[in-house]
N, C-alpha and C positions, 0 to 999 in steps of 0.2 A: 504493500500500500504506500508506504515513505519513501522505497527505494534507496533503503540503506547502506550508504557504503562505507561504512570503516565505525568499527566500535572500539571502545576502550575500557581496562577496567580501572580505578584507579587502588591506591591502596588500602588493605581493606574492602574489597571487593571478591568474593569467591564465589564460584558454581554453586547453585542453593544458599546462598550467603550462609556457606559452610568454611569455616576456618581452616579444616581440618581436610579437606576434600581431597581424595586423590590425582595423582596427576592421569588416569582416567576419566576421573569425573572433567576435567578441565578440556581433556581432550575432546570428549563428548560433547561438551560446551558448541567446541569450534564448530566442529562437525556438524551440530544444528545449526549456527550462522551461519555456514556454508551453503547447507541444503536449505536452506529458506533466502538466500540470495538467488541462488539458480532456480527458484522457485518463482518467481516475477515476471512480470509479460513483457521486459524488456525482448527485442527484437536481438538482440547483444546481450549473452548475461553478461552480468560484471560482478568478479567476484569480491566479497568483503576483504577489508584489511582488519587484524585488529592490534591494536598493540596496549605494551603494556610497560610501566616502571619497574622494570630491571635492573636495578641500579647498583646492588654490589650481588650480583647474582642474580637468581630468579627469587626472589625477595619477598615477593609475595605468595609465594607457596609451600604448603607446609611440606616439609622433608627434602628440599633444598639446600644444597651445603651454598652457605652466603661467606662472600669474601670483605677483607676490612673495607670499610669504605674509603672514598679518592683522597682524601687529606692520609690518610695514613697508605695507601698508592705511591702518593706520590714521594714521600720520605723514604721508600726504598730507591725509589731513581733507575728504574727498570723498563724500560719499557716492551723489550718483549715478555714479561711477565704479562704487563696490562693487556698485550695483544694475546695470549695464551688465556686469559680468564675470560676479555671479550669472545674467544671461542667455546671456551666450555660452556657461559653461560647461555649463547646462541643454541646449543646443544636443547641444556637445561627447558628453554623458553619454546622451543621445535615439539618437543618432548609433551607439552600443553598443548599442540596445537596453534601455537599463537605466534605472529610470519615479525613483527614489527615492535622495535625497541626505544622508549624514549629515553637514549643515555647512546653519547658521554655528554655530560655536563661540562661544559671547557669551560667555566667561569673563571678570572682570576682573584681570588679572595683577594681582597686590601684591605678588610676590615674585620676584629673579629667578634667585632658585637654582631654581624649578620649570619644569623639562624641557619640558614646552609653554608658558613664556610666550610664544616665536614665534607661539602658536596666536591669542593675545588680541591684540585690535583695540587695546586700551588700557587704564591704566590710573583712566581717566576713565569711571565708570560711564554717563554723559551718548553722549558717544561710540560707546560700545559698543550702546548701543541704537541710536543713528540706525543705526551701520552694519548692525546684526546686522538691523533692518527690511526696509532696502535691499535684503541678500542675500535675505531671504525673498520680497521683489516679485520680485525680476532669475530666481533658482531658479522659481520657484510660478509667474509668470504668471496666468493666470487658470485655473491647473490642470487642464483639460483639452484645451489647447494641442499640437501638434506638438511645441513648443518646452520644454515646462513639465515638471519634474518636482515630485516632493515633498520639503519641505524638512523638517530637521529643528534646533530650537533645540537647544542640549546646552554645558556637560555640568549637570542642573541636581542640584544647586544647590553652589555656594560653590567648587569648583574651583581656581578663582584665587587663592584665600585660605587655602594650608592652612599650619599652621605649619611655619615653616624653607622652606614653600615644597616641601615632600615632594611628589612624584606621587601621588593615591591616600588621603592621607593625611588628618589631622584639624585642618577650620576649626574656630578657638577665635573665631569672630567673635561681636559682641553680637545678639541677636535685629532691633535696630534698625540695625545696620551689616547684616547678612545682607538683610534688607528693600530699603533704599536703596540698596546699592552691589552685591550681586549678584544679584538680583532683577532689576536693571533693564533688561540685554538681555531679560528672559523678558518684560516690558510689552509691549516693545516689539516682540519677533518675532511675541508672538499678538495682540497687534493687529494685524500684519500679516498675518496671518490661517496663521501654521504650522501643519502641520497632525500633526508628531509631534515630538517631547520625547523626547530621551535621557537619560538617568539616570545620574548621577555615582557614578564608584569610590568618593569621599571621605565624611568621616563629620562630623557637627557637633556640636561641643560648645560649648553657651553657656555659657565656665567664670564667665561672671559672673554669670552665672542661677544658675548648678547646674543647667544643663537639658542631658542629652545626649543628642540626638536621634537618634545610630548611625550606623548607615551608610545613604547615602540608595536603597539599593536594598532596605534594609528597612523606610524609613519611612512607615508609611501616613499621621503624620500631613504629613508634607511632599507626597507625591506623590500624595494622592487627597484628604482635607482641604484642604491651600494647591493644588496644580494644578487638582486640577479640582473644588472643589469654589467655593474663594472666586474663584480664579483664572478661572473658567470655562470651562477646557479641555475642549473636547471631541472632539479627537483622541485617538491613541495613544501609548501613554509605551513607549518600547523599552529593555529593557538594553544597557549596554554589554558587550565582550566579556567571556563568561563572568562577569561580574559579582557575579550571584548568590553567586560561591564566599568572597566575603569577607563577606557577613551571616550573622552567628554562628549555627549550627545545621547550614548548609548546605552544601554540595557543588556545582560544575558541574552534574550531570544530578539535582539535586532540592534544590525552596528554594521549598514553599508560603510560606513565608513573603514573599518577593519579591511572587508573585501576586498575595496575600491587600493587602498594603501598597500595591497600584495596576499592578504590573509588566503589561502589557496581554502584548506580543510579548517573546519571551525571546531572545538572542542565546546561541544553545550552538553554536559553529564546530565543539565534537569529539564531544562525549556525549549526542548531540540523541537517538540512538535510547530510550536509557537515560531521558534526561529525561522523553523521552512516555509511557512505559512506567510513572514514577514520579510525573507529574502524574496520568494518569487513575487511578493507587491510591489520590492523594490525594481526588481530587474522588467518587469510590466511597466511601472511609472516612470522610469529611466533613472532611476537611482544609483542604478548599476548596470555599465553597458552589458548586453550578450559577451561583446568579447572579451571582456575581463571575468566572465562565466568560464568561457570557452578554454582561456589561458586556464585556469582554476583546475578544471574537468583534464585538460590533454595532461597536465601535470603530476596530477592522482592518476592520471592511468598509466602513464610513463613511468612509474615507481611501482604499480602493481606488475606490470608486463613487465620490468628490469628482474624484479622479482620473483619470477615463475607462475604467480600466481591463476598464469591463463593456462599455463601447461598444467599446471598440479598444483592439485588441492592438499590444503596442509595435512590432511591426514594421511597422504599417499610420502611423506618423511619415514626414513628409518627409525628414528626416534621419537614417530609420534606413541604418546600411550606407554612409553617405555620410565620404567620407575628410576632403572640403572644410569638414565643420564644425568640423574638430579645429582649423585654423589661424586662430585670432586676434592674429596677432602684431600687429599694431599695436594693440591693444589694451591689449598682453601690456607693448609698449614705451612707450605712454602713462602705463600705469601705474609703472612701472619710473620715468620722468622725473618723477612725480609725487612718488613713494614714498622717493626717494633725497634723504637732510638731508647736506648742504653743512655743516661743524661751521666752518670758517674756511678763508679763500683768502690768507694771506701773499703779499703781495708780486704780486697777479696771478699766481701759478704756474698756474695752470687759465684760460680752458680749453685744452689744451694745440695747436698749433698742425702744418699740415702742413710739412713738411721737418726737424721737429725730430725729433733724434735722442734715443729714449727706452730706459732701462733698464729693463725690468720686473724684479722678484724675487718672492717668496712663492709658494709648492706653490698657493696655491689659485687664481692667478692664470690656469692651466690647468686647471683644474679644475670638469666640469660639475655635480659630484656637490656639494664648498661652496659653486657657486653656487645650488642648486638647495634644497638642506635636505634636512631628513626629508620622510616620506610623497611621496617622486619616485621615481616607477616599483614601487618596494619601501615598507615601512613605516617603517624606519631612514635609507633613503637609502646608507647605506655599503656595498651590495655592488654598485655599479654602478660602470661605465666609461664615459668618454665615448662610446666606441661606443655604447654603450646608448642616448644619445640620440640619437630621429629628426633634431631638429631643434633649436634652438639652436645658441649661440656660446660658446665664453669668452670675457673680456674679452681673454684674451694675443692670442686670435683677431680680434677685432675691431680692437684697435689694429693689429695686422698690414693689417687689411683699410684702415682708414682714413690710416697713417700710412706705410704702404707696408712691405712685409717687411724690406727694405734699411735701414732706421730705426728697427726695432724688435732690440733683443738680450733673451735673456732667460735667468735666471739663474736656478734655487729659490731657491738660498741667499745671493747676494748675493758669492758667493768668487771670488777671483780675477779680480775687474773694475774696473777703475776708474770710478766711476763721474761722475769732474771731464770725462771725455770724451765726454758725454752732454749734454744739455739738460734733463735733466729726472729722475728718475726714479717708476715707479711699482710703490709696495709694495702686493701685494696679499694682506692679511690674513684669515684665515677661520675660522670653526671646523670640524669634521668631522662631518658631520650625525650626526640622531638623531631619536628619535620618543617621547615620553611619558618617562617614569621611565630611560630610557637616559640620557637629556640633563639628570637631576637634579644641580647643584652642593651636596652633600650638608652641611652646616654641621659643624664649622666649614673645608669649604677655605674656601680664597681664590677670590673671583669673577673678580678682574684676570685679562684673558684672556693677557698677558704670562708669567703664571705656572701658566695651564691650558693653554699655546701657548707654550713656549720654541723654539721650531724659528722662530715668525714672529719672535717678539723678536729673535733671532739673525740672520735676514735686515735685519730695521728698524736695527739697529747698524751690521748691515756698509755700511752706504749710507750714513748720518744723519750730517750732517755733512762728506761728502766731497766738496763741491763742484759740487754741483748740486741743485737744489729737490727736497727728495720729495713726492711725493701718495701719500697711504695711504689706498686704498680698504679697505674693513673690511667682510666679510660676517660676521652675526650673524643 
């Protein structure tokens, strides 16, 4: 009846809004979007895209081995690793049924009061390109692969840079900072041949120009002028979610303006019926010519057809439906051994040794939900339980495993133990996930995590100093 072409899940979204759902059941998913696309009286079927936020793995599914995310990526300084994970997790995401990936993220952090610096590889414009490359080889393959999905560069443009570090908010960067320093993942992913661009919440204003250029889901001259015009993209540019509703004029389900400015694929998760209804009034009343329809329409198919997806349907993948793809743990631990900065070792306390008796304290020590982040299983991360995960460890768990039960105690809070009768202790510090604008340190707080996290400070006291080494592990 809508002639649907491309759905999305976001996080937090599962087959039967089931948390738990196999990656049969997800397969199965497809597989009915599929047969209900070929289903329509188009003269031409067209078949769906669907994608999803895969972003240190397949992330959103339970039994998934998820890898660190890009800020602790890019501290190893590897980049055939990042291209090695963008593969397995293509695998992982094939495995569902689902063709289209929105990741890598090439933002360049400069701020770390904004709530997805975790997302940024780095804050070395240099870096962020080799990795954001990588990801696009390891994801894309030679795109019509068993293995290959469609990747997506995002968020463009300036993201990383807005002032204070706001989510969403407004880069005041120079036209020639904007250029070289966030620019530079986008060289380099469509060099590597990306084949769709996400479009940034944030807005630009070059205050040293006098030039402000709005918000980038309204700017035709950023997104159709510089992407595909000097840039020579000729893939598809997508909104982010509901995006549209912050370009001045606009609403969720209606924003010619968006379209008009290069927006190809719209993301409307609530008001999609409403939007269809209020795009084709536009493009009837000339709101919006046919051929910026037209460019829109050749572009979405140009990435479907790049893709396979006229030859074969996602369930005809060797890894569709297949449980064994989700598990790349040594991969998952490669990365992990790679990714983790050693800040100082006093005295040889590390690395810690069998038969010694060790004190853990800190809530996140236990905890699969700190070790894990935002965007795991959920969008936020905070309404899971360890039960939630198929598979993984804590760290309280593993030293159990490796140090023996009998040599491990553990404490959250560090009370009531001495800890001079230990060998050792280990504090394990964290923050409590989050995803986007949730995890913003809004200026002026305080960024010390001591004082956005007094319950760890609290544990770190009660030990420090009492007679045996501490090691503070620290998730961030």
């Amino acid at each position: 009846q809508y002639y649907i072409g491309s759905v999305l899940n976001g996080g937090g979204a599962w087959p039967n809004n089931n948390k738990r759902a196999t990656v049969q059941d997800w397969a199965s998913q497809s597989a009915a979007y599929h047969a209900a696309a070929m289903r329509s009286d188009m003269a031409v079927k067209i078949p769906l895209i669907w994608g999803t936020d895969a972003v240190h793995g397949h992330s959103n599914v339970s039994g998934a081995t998820l890898f660190p995310h890009n800020i602790g990526l890019g501290a190893a300084n590897d980049p055939s690793l990042v291209e090695r994970i963008g593969r397995a997790t293509a695998q992982q995401v094939r495995a569902t049924g689902i063709t289209w990936v929105f990741a890598p993220t090439v933002a360049v952090g400069e701020n770390r009061r904004w709530g997805r610096s975790y997302e940024s590889y780095s804050s070395d414009p240099a870096l962020v390109g080799r990795y954001g490359a990588a990801l696009v080889r390891g994801l894309q393959g030679g795109l019509t692969g068993d293995g290959d999905v469609v990747a997506t560069a995002k968020h463009f443009l300036g993201d990383g840079g807005t002032f204070n570090g706001v989510d969403q908010g407004e880069n005041r960067a120079t036209r020639a900072h904007m250029i070289a320093t966030h620019g530079a993942g986008y060289y380099a992913a469509l060099h590597a041949g990306v084949q769709t661009v996400m479009a940034s919440y944030n807005s630009w204003n070059d205050v040293a120009a006098g030039r402000d250029y709005g918000k980038m889901h309204g700017s035709r001259e950023l997104l159709t002028d510089v992407l595909k015009g000097r840039l020579g993209f000729d893939g598809l540019v997508v909104s982010d979610w509901n995006g549209i509703e912050q370009v001045p004029g606009c609403t969720k389900d209606h924003c010619p303006q968006a379209i008009n400015a290069g927006i190809d694929m719209i993301m409307v998760p609530e008001d999609w019926k409403a939007f269809i209804t209020n795009t084709l009034a536009d493009v009837r009343e000339g709101r919006i010519a046919e051929s910026r329809i037209d460019d829109a329409v050749t572009r979405i198919l140009r990435v479907k057809m790049r893709s396979g997806l006229f030859q074969h349907q996602p369930a005809e993948s060797r890894f569709n439906g297949q449980t064994s793809a989700m598990d790349v743990s040594a991969l998952a631990r490669e990365a992990v051994r790679k990714s983790v900065v050693l800040l100082k070792n006093d005295n040889a306390a590390l690395p810690l040794r069998a038969g010694q008796r060790v004190l853990v304290v800190g809530s996140s020590a236990d905890s699969l939900s700190n070790q894990t982040g935002g965007w795991s299983l959920t969008w936020q991360g905070t309404e899971n339980t360890n039960a939630d995960f198929a598979t993984g460890q804590t760290l309280l768990a593993a030293l159990r495993q490796q140090l023996g039960e009998a040599n491990v105690t553990y404490s959250v809070d560090g009370r009531g133990v001495d800890p001079s009768q230990f060998s050792a202790v280990v504090a394990v510090l964290g923050e409590t996930p989050y995803a986007e604008y949730n995890g913003d340190v809004r200026f002026p707080a305080p960024l010390q995590h001591s004082q956005l996290h007094p319950a760890d400070l609290a544990a770190l006291q009660a030990v420090a100093g009492k007679g045996a080494p501490v090691v503070t592990v620290f998730y961030s």
